[in-house]
C-alpha positions as CSV (number, residue, x, y, z in Angstrom):
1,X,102.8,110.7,136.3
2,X,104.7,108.0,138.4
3,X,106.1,105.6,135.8
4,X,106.7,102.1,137.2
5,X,110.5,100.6,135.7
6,X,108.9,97.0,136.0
7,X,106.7,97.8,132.9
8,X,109.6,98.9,130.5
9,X,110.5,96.4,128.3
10,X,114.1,96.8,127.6
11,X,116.2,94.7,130.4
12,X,118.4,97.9,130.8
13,X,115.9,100.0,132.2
14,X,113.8,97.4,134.8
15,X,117.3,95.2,135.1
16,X,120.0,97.4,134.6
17,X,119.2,100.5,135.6
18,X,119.4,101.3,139.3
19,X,123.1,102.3,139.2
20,X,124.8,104.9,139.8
21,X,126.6,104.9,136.2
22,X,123.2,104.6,134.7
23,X,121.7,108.0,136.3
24,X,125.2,109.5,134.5
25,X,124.4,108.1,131.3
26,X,120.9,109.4,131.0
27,X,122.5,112.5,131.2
28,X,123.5,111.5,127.3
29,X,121.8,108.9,126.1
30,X,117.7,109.3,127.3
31,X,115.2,110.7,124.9
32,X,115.0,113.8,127.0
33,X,118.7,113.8,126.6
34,X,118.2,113.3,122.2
35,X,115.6,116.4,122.6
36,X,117.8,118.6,124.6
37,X,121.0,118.3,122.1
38,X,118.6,118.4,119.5
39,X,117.3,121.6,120.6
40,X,120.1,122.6,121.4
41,X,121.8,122.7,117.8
42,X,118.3,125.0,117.4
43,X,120.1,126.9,119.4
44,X,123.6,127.3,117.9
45,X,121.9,128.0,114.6
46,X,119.8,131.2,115.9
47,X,122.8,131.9,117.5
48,X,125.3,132.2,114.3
49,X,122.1,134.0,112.7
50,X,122.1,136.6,114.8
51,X,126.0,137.2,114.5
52,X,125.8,137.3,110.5
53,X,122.8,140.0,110.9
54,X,120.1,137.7,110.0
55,X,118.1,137.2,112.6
56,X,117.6,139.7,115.2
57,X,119.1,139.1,118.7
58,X,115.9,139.3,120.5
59,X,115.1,136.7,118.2
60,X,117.3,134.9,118.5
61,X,117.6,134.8,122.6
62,X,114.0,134.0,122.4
63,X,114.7,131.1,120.4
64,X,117.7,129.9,122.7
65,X,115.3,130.3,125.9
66,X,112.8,128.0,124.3
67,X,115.5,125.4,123.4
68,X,116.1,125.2,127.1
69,X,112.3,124.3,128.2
70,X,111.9,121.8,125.3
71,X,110.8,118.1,126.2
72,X,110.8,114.7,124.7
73,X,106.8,114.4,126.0
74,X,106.0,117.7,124.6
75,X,107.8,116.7,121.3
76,X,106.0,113.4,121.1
77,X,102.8,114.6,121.3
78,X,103.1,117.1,118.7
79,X,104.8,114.4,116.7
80,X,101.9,112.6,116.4
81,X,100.6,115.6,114.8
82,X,103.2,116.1,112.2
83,X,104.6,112.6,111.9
84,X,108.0,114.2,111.5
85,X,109.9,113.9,115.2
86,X,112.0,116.9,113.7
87,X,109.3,119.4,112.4
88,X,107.5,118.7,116.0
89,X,110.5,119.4,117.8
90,X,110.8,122.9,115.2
91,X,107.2,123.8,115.9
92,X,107.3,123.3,119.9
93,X,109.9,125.9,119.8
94,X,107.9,128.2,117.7
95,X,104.8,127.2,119.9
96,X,107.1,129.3,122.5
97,X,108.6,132.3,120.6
98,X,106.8,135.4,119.4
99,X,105.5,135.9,115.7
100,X,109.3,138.0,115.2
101,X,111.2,135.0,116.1
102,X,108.9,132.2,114.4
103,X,110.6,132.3,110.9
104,X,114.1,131.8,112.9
105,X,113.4,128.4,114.1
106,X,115.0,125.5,111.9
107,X,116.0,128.5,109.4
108,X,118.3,126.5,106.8
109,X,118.6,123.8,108.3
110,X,117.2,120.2,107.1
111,X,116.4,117.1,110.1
112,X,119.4,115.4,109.8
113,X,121.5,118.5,110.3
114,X,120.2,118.7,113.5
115,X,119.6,114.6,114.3
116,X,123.3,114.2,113.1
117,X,125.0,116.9,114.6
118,X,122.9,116.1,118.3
119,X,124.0,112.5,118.0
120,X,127.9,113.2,117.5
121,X,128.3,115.7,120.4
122,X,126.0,113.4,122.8
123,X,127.9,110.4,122.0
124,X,131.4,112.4,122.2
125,X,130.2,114.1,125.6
126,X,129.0,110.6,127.1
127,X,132.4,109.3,125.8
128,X,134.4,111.9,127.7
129,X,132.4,112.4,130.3
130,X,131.1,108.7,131.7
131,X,132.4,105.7,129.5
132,X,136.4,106.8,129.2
133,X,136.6,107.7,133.3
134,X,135.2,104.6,134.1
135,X,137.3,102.3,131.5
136,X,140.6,105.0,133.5
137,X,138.8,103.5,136.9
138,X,139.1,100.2,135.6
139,X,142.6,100.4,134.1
140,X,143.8,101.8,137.5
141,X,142.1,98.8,139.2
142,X,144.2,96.3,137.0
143,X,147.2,97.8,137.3
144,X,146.7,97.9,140.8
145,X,145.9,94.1,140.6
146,X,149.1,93.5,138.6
147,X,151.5,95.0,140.3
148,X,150.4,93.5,143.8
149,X,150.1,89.8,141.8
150,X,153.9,89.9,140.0
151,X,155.1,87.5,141.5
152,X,152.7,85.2,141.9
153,X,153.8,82.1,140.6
154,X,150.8,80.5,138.0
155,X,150.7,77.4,135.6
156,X,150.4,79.8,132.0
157,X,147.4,77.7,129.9
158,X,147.6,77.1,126.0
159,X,144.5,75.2,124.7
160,X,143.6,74.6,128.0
161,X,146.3,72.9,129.1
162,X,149.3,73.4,131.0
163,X,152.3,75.1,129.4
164,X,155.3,77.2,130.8
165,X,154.8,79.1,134.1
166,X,154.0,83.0,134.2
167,X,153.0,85.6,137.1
168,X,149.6,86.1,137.8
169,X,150.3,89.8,137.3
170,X,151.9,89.0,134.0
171,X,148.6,87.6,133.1
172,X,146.1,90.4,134.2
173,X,149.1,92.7,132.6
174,X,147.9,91.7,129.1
175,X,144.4,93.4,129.7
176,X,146.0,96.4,130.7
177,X,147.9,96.7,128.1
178,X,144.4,95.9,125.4
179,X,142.3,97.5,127.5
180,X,144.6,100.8,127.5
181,X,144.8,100.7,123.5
182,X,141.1,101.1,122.9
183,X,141.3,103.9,125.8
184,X,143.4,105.9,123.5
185,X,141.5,104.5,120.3
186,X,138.2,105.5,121.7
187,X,139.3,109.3,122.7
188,X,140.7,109.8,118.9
189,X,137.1,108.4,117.6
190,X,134.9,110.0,120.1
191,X,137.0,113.3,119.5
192,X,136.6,112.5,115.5
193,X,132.9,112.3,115.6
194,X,131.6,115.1,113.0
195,X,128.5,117.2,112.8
196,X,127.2,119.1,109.6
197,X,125.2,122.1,108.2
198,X,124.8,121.5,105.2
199,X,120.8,121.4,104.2
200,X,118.6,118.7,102.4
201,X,121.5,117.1,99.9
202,X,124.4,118.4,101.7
203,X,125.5,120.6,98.7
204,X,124.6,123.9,101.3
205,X,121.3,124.4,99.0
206,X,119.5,126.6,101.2
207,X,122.3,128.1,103.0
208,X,123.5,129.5,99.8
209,X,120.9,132.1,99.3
210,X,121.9,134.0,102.2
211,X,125.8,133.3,103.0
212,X,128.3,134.1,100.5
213,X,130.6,131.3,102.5
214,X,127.5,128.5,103.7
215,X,130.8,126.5,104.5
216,X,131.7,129.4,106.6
217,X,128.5,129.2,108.4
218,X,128.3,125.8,109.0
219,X,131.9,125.8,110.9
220,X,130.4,128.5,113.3
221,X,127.2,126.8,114.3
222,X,129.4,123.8,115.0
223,X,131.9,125.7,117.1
224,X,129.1,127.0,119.2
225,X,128.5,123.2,119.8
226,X,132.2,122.2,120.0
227,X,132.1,119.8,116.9
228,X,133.7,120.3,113.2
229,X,131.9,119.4,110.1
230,X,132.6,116.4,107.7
231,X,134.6,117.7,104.7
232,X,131.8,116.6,102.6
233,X,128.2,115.4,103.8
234,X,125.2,114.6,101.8
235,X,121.5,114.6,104.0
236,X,123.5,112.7,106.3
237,X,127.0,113.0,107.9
238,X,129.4,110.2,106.5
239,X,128.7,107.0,109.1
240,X,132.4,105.8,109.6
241,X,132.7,108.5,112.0
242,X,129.7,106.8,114.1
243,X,130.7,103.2,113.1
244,X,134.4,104.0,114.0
245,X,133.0,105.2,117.4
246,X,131.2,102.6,118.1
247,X,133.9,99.7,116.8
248,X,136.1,100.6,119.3
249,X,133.3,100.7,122.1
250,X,132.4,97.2,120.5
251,X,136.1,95.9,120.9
252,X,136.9,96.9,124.1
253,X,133.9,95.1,125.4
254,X,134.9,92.1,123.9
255,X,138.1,93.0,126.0
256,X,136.1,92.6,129.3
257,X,133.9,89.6,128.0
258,X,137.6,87.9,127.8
259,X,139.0,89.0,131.3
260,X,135.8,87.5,132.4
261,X,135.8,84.2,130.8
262,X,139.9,84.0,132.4
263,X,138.2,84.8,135.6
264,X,135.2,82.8,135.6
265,X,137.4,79.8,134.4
266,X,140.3,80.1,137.2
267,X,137.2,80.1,139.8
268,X,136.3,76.4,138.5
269,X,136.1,74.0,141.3
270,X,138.9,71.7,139.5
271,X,141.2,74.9,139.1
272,X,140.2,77.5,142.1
273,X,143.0,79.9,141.5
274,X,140.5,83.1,141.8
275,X,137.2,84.1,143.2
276,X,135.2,87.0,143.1
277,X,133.3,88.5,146.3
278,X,130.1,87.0,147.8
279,X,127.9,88.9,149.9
280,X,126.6,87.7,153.0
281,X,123.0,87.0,152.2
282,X,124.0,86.0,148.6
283,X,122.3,83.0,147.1
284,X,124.5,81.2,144.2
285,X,121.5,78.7,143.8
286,X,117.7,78.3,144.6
287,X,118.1,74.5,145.6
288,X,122.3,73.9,146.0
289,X,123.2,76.3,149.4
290,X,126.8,76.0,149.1
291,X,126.8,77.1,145.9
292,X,129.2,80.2,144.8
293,X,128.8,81.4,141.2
294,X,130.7,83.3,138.9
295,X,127.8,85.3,138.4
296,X,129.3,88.7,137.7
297,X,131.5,87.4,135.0
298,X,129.1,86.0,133.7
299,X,127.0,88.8,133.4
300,X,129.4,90.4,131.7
301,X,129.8,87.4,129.4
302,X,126.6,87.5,129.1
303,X,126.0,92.0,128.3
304,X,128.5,91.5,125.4
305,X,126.9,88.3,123.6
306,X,123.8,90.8,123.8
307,X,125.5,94.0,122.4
308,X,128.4,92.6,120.1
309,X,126.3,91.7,117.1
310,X,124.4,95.5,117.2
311,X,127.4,96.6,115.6
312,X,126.7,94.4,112.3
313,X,123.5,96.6,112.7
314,X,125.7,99.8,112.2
315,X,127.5,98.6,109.3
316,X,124.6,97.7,107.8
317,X,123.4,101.5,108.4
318,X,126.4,102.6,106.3
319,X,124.6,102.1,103.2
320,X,121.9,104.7,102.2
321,X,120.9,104.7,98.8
322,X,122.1,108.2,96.7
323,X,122.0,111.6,99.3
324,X,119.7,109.5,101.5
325,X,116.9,107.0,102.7
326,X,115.3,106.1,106.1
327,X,116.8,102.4,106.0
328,X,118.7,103.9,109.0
329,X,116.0,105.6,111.2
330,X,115.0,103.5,113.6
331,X,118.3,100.9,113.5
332,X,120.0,104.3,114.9
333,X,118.2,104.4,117.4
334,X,119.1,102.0,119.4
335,X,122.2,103.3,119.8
336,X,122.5,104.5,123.1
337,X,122.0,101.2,124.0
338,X,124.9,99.9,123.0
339,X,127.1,102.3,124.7
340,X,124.8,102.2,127.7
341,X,125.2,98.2,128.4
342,X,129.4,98.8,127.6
343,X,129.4,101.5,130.3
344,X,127.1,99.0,132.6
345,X,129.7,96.3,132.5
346,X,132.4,98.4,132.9
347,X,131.3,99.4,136.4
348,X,130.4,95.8,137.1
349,X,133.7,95.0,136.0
350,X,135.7,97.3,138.0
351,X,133.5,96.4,141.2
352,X,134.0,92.6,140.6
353,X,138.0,93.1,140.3
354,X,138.4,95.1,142.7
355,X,137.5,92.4,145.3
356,X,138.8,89.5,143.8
357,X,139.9,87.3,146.0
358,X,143.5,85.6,144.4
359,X,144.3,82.1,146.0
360,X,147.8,82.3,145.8
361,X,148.1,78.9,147.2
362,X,145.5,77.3,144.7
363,X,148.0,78.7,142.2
364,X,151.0,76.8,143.7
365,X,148.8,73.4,143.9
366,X,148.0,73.8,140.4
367,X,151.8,74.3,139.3
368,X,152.6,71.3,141.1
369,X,150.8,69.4,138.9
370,X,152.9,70.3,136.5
371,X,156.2,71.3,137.7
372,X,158.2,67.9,136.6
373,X,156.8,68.5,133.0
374,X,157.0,71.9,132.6
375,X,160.9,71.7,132.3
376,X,160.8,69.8,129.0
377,X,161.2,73.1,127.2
378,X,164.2,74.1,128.6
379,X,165.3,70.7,128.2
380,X,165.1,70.5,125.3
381,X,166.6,73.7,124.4
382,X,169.6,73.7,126.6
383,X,170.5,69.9,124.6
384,X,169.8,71.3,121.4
385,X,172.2,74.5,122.2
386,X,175.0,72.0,123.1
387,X,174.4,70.1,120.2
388,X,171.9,67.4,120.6
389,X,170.9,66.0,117.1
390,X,167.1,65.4,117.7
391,X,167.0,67.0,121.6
392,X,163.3,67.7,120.9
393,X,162.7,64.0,120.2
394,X,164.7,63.1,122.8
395,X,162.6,65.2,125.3
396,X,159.2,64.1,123.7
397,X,159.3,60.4,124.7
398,X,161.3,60.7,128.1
399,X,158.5,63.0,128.9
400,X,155.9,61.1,129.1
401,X,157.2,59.2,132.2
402,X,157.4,60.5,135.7
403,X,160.5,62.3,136.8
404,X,161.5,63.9,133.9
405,X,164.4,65.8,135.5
406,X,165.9,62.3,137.2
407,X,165.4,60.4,133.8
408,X,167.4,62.9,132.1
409,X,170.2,63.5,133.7
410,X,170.7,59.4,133.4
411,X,170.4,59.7,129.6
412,X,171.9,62.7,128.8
413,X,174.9,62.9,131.4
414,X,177.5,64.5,129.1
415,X,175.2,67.0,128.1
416,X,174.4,68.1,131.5
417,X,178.0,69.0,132.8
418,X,178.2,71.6,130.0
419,X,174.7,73.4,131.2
420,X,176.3,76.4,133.2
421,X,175.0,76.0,137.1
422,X,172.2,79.0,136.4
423,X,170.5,76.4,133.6
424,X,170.5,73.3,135.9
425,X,168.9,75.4,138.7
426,X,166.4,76.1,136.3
427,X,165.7,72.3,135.6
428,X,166.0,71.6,139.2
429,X,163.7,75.0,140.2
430,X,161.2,75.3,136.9
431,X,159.2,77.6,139.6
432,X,161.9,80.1,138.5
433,X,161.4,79.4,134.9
434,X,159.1,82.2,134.5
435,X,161.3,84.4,131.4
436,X,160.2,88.4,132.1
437,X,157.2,87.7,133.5
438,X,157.5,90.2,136.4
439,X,159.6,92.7,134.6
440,X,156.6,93.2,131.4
441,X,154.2,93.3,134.4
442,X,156.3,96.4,135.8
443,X,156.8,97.8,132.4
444,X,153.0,97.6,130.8
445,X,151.7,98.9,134.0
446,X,154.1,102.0,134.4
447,X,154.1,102.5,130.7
448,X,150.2,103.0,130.8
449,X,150.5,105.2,133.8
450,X,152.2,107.2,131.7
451,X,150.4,107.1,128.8
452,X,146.9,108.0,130.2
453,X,148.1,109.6,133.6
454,X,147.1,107.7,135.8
455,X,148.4,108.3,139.4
């Protein structure tokens, strides 16, 4: 059956999905993808049965083989059936093993034991395999940025005004540096996501009739899988490993949706310090021609306002009354959707930055707008460190007139032949007055190198 995107309903298949990052993710994250590790922990279990003498290998290989041919459709239908998604997945693997193997399938195990323990090693997998390469790519792509832009003399902005100057590459610097932390935060989480085996009420029940050391048994099926178990588990695995997870996916995207709001806002038409690429045949707007949008910042403005609050969905999930309820059964679900849109924007991201376009001389024009204010901080701190009594005062109302630098060398003579001739260049050259901007720059981006080897 052909199936036509346009009559999905979720914007990240018919909008979103024709992408190259997309086609990775449904590796992980599909519902062919939740049958296949679901089936899959099937399989580690007939596996482990078969080494502690309980199941007979033939059995068992039968079983695994069956695991492998398992999909969502075939599940579904049976489902409807059984109106249990995990009892139809069990009995379309019987449906495919001989009478000898039948009592193998789902031996011991309760739904969530599998559900849980499928979830945690997709979401790890997808983590390390798609999301935390990509967020690397992206990383590299800002340092890149930074390092070429260190020197590039900007107006810095407070309140959304003009303050003291900075680099350009001291500014994208600062998302490296953020963006780099929730790297390394989201490997330790996506590494700490936990599995378990541990039956109905996660007391090892079941498991206990047959294994002197269920514990032991539990640690083996999830080594097969390459997961560990919760220390303790009730139906369901503790959620602070999954809302952990997913914080730090939720964090780091509201990392990107502030990179794009600087971005979009230096590509204003009053402030045109930036712009991002524009294809030939692009169209910024169906009746203005000359128009030139932010639009891919804005998109990604735009992903996050739509994914951020999900997360108050996943600490709502943490509650589930006693060893457990179904508050959290369909919530869950919708999951992979939040790590799907983060991974989306990251590739839009990295795209979008990777042609900037930086208008060093917008920056300049902007600066000297400025420039004759801009030295009332050192101004002020030079009179006050040759012992001005009320140098900020001072500053405050000469400052409000034009040539700052003129009017205070008339009302402050004496003070200004004790500034050594390095501070009056200063005054007389606030383009210079930019503190360690270039040398942070240098340091955040070759300390993150480092850190997550990047070359």
């Amino acid at each position: 059956m052909t199936v036509d995107i346009f009559d999905s309903i979720s914007p990240l298949d018919y909008r979103y999905s024709r992408t190259e990052i997309v086609r990775k993710l449904s590796k992980y994250l599909s519902e062919n993808a939740k049958v296949k590790y679901q089936a899959m922990v099937e399989c580690a279990a007939a596996k482990v049965l078969e080494k502690e003498s309980l199941c007979p290998k033939a059995a068992a290989e039968e079983i695994c083989a069956a695991c492998q041919k398992i999909s969502a459709s075939e599940v579904y239908e049976e489902e409807e059936k059984t109106k249990h998604d995990i009892r139809a997945l069990a009995n379309c693997i019987r449906n495919r093993v001989s009478e000898a193997a039948k009592p193998f399938v789902h031996f011991g195990l309760t739904s969530y034991d599998v559900v849980n323990t499928a979830d945690a090693l997709r979401y790890k997998e997808c983590a390390e395999a798609v999301i935390i390469p990509a967020l690397l790519e992206l990383e590299k792509t800002l340092i890149s940025i930074a390092r070429n832009e260190k020197n590039t003399l900007q107006i810095g902005r407070t309140h959304g005004q003009h303050a003291e100057p900075i680099t350009f590459g001291f500014a994208l610097a600062e998302y490296v540096d953020r963006i780099g932390n929730r790297i390394i935060e989201l490997k330790k989480s996506a590494d700490g996501l936990r599995g378990k085996i541990s039956g109905a009420v996660g007391a090892y029940n079941s498991l206990s009739l047959f294994f002197g050391d269920p514990e032991e048994f539990e640690k083996e099926v999830l080594n097969e899988l390459g997961l560990k178990p919760a220390l303790h588990s009730k139906q369901i695995v503790e959620p602070e490993f999954v809302l952990d997870f997913l914080h730090h996916i939720v964090s780091c995207f509201g990392i990107l949706a502030n990179l794009s709001d600087d971005m979009r806002h230096l590509q204003r038409s009053e402030i045109a310090e930036v712009s991002e690429a524009f294809g030939e045949a692009q169209v910024g707007s169906s009746t203005m021609p000359h128009k030139r949008n932010p639009v891919s910042f804005e998109n990604v403005k735009s992903l996050w306002k739509s994914t951020m609050p999900r997360l108050m969905t996943v600490y709502m999930d943490q509650i589930s009354e006693h060893q457990r309820d179904l508050t959290n059964s369909a919530s869950s679900r919708f999951i992979p959707e939040i790590l799907a849109a983060f991974a989306i924007t990251i590739e839009r991201m990295n795209k979008t930055m990777a042609k900037l376009a930086v208008d060093k001389a917008g920056m300049a024009r902007n600066f000297d707008k400025s420039k004759d204010a801009i030295i009332a901080e050192p101004l002020y701190l030079l009179l006050a460190f040759y012992s001005h009594p009320d140098a900020h005062e001072a500053v405050r109302k000469l400052s409000s007139e034009s040539n700052l630098l003129e009017l205070a060398e008339k009302n402050f003579p004496a003070y200004f032949k004790k500034f050594t001739p390095k501070q009056v260049d200063i005054l007389k050259n606030p383009q210079k007055y930019t503190g360690l901007s270039e040398k942070k720059t240098e340091d955040v981006c070759s300390s993150w190198e480092k850190k997550l080897g990047i070359k």
